[in-house]
LUMVEX-688552 format. One record per residue (C-alpha): residue number from 1; x, y, z. Coordinates in steps of 0.1 Angstrom, whole numbers, always signed. Layout:
! residues N
<num NUM X X Y Y Z Z>;
...
***
This chain:
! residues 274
<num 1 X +170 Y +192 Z -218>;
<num 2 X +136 Y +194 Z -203>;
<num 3 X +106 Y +176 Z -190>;
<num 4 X +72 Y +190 Z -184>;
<num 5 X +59 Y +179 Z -151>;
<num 6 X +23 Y +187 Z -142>;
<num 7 X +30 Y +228 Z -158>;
<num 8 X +68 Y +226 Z -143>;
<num 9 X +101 Y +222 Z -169>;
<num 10 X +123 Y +204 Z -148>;
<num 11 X +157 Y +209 Z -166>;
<num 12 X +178 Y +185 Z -165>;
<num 13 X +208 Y +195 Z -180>;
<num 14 X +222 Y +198 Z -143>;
<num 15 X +215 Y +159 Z -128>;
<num 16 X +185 Y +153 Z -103>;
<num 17 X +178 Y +131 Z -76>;
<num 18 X +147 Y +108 Z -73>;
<num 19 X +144 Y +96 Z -44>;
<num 20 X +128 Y +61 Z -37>;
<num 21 X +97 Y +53 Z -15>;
<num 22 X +89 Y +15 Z -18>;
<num 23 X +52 Y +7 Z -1>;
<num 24 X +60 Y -30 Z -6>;
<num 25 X +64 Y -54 Z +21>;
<num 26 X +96 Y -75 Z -1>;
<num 27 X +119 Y -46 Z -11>;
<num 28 X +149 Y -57 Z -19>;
<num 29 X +163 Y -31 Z +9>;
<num 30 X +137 Y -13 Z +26>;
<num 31 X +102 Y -34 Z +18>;
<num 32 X +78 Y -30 Z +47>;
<num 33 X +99 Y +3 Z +62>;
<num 34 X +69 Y +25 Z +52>;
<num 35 X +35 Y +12 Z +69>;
<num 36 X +18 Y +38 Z +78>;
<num 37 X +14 Y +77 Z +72>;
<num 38 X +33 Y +94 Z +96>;
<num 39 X +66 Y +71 Z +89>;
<num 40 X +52 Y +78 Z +48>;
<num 41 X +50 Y +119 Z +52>;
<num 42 X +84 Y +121 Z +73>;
<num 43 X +105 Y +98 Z +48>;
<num 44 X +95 Y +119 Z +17>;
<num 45 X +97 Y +156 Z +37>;
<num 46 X +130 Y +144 Z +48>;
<num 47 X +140 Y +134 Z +5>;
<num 48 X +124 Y +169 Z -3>;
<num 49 X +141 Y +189 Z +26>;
<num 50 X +178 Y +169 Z +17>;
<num 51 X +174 Y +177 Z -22>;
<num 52 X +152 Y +153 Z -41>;
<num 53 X +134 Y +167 Z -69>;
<num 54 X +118 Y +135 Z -76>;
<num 55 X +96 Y +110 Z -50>;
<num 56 X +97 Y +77 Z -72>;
<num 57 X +63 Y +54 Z -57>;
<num 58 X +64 Y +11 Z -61>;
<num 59 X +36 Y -7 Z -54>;
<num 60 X +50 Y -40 Z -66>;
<num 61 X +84 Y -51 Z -60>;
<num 62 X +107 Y -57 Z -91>;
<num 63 X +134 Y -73 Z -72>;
<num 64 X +144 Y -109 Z -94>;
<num 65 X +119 Y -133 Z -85>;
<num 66 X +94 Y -111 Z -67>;
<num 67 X +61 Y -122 Z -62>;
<num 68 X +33 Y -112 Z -84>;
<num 69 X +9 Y -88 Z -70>;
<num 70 X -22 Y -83 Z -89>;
<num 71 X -36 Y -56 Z -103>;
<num 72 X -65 Y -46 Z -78>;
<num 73 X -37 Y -56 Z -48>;
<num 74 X -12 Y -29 Z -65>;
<num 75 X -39 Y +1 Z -68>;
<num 76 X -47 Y -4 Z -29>;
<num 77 X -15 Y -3 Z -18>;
<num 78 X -1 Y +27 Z -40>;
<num 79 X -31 Y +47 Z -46>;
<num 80 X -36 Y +64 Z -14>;
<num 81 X -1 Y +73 Z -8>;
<num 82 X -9 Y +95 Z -41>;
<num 83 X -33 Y +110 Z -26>;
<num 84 X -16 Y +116 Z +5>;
<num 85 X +16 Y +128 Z -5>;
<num 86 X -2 Y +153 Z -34>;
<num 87 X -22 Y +169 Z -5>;
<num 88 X +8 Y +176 Z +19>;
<num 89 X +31 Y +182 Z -7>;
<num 90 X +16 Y +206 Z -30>;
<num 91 X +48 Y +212 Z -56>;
<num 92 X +57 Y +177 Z -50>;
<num 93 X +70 Y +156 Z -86>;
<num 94 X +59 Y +121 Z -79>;
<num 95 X +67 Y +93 Z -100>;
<num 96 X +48 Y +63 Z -99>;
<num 97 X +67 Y +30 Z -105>;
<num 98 X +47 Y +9 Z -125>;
<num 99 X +40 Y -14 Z -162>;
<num 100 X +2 Y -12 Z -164>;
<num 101 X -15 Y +11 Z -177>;
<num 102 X -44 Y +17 Z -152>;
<num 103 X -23 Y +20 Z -124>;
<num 104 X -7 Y +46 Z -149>;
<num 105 X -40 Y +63 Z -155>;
<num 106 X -55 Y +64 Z -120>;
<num 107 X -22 Y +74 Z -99>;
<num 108 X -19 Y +104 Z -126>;
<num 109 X -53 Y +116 Z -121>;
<num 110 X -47 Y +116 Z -85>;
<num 111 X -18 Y +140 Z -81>;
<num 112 X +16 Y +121 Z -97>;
<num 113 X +35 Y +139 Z -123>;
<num 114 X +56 Y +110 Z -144>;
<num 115 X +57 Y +73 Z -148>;
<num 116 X +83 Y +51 Z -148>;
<num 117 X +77 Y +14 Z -161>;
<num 118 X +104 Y -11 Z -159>;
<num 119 X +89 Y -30 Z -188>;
<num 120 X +87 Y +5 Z -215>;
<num 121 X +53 Y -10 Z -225>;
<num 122 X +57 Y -42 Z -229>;
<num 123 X +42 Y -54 Z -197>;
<num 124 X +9 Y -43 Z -210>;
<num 125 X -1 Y -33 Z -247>;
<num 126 X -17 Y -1 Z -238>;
<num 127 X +7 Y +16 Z -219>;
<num 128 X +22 Y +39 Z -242>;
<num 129 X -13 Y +49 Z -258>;
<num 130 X -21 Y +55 Z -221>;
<num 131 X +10 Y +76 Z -215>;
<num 132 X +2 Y +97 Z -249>;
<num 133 X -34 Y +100 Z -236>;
<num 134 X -18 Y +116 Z -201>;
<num 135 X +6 Y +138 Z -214>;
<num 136 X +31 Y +131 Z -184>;
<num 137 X +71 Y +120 Z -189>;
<num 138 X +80 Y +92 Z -195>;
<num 139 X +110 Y +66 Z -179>;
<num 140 X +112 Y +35 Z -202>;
<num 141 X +133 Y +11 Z -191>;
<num 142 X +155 Y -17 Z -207>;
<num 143 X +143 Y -54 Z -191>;
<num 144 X +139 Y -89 Z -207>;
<num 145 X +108 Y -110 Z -194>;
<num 146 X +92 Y -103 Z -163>;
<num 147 X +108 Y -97 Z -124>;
<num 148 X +102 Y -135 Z -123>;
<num 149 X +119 Y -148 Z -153>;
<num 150 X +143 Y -118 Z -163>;
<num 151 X +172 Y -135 Z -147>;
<num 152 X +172 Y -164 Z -170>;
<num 153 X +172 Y -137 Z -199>;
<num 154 X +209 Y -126 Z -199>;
<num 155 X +222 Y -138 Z -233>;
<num 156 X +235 Y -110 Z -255>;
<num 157 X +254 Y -104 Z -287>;
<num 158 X +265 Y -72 Z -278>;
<num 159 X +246 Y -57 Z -244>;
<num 160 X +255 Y -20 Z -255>;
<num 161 X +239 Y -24 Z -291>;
<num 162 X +210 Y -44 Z -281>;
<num 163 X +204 Y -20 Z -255>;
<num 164 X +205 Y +10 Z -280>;
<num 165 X +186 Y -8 Z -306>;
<num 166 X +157 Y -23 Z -280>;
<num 167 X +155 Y +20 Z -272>;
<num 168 X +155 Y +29 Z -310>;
<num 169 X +126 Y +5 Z -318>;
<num 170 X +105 Y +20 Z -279>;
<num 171 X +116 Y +57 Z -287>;
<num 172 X +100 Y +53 Z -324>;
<num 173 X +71 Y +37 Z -311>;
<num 174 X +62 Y +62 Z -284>;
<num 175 X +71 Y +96 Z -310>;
<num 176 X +47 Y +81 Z -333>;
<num 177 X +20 Y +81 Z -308>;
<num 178 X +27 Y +115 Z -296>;
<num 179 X +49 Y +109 Z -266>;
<num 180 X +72 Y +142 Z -257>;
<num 181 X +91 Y +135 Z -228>;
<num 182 X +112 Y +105 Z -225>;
<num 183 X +137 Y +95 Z -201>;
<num 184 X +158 Y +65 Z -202>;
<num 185 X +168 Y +38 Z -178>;
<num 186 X +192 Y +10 Z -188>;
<num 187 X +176 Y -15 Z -160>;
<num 188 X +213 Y -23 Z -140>;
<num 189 X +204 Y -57 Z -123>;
<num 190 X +174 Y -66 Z -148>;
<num 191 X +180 Y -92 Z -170>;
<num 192 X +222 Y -91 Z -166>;
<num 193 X +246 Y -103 Z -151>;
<num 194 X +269 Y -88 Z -120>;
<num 195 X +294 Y -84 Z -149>;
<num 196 X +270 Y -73 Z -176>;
<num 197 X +259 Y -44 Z -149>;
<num 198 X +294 Y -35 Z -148>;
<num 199 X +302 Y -36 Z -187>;
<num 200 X +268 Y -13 Z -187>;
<num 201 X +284 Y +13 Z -162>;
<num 202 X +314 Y +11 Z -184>;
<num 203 X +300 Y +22 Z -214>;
<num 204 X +270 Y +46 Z -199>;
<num 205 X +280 Y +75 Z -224>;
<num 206 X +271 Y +50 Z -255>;
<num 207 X +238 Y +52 Z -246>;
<num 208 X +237 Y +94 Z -252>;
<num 209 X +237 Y +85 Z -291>;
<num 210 X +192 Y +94 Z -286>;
<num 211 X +203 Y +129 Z -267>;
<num 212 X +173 Y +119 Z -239>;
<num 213 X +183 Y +121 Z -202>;
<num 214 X +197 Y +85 Z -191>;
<num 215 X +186 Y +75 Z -158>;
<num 216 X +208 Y +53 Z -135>;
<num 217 X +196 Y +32 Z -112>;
<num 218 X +219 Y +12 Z -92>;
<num 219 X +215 Y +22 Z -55>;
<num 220 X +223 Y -8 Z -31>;
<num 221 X +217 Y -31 Z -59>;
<num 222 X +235 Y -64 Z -56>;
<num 223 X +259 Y -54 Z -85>;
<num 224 X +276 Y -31 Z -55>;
<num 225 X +273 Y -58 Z -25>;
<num 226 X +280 Y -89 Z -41>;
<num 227 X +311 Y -70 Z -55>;
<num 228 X +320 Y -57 Z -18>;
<num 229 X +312 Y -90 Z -3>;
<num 230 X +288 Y -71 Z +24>;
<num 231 X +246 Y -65 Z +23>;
<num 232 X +227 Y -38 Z +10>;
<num 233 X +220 Y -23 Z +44>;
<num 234 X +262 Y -17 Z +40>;
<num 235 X +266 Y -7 Z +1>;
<num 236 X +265 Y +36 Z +10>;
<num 237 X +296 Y +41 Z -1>;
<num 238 X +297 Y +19 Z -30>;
<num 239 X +269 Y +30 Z -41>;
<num 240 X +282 Y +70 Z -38>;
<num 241 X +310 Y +55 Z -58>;
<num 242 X +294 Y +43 Z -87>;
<num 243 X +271 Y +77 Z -85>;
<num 244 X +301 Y +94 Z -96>;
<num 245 X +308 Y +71 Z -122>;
<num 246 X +276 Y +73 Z -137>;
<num 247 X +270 Y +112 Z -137>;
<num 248 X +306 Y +113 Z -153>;
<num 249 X +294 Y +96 Z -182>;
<num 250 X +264 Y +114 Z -188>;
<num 251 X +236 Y +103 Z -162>;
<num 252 X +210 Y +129 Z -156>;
<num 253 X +190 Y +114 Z -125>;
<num 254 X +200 Y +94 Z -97>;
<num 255 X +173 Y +69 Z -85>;
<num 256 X +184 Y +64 Z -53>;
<num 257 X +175 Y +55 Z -14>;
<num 258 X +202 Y +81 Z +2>;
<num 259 X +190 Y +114 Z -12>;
<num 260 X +212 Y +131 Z +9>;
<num 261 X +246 Y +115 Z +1>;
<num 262 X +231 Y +119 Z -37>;
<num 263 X +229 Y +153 Z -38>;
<num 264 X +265 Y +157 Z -21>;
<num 265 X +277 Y +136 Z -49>;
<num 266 X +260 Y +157 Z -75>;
<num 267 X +272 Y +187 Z -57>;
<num 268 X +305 Y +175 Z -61>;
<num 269 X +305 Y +169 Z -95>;
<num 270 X +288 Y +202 Z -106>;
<num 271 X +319 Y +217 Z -93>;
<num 272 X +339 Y +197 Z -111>;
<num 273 X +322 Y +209 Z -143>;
<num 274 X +322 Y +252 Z -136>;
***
């Protein structure tokens, strides 16, 4: 279980960590943290350094009811710290966080490695032929609507099987265009409810039926505090908790905020499987 990053197989049949730099001012937990480029280079050495194989870039918050940054807004913001973090960081993997396609396109030719959209193309109609054209991975994740309207989106018939069949129909779609590597995110905290999130965690190892690396991403998210009754400033532990969970039932990255206490947790687990 592979994927091709700039020249570099990245297996992933033991989990990675992808750690997350937001260079938004309304993160949900740490918008406006990074400014400028000294805070920006120390943050990601320090992810590289504690174990991160992955430096996952936003541009434009997908926190429920975020505002909408435009296109043009989103390139200045994210498109230098490409370029800075590709020419300090020569081996670095970056993944760019983002659902349209130019973004996709200019970010890749300036130094990232992957993309991940929250939308799995259909944010913007050429995305995938964009993503074929690029020849980078791919992270597809599940979402209804928009970061503005997903939360009214939460009706299911059965949130395991639409989930599957909503990846079956993106998987085909992207094959047929020539897309190799795939990675899949089940979008904990878009479009669901607190206790849709957990059914989701719950049944994680239903998702394996496609054999492509799952992605879990539910560091700090409100699924954790709300539950806990605290903030996301104070969901660490809950959120090493759930890690667990997840890599238990088959998760192959962690998108997280806490490399370090990742890594540990992966660690952990590896010995657990010897």
């Amino acid at each position: 279980m592979t994927i091709n990053c700039r020249g570099k197989l990245i297996d992933l049949s033991t989990p990675k960590v992808m750690g997350i730099l937001n260079v938004t001012p309304d993160s949900f937990f740490d918008g406006g943290r990074y400014k400028d480029e000294s805070s920006i280079l120390n943050q990601v050495e320090t992810m590289l350094n504690q174990g991160a194989t992955f430096i996952d870039v936003g541009a434009y918050s997908s926190r429920p009811n975020a505002p909408f940054v435009s296109e043009d807004e989103e390139l200045q913001r994210i498109l230098p710290i490409i370029k800075l973090l590709a020419s300090n960081f020569p081996d670095i993997n970056i993944s760019v966080d983002t659902f349209r396609s130019t973004i996709a396109k200019a970010t890749v030719e300036a130094g990232s490695a992957l993309i991940n959209d929250i939308s799995a193309g259909h944010l913007d109609n050429n995305m995938l032929q964009t993503i074929a054209n690029l020849h980078v991975p791919y992270i597809m994740m599940h979402m209804r609507g928009t970061p503005q309207t997903m939360q009214t989106l939460t009706q299911y018939d059965n949130l395991i099987k639409d989930i599957n069949f909503y990846f079956s129909e993106r998987i085909a779609t992207a094959r047929d265009l020539g897309i190799i590597d795939l990675v899949l995110d089940p979008g904990f905290g878009f479009a669901k409810t607190l206790e849709q999130n957990f059914e989701l965690l719950n049944n994680f190892e239903l998702l394996n039926i496609t054999e492509l690396p799952l992605l879990a991403g539910i560091s700090r998210k409100s699924m954790i505090y709300k539950t806990l009754d605290t903030t996301a400033n104070n969901a660490l532990n809950g959120t090493t908790a759930l890690h667990m969970v997840a890599l238990q039932k088959g998760a192959k990255i962690l998108r997280v905020h806490d490399v370090k206490e990742a890594q540990e947790c992966i660690t952990l687990y590896n010995q657990l499987h010897v």
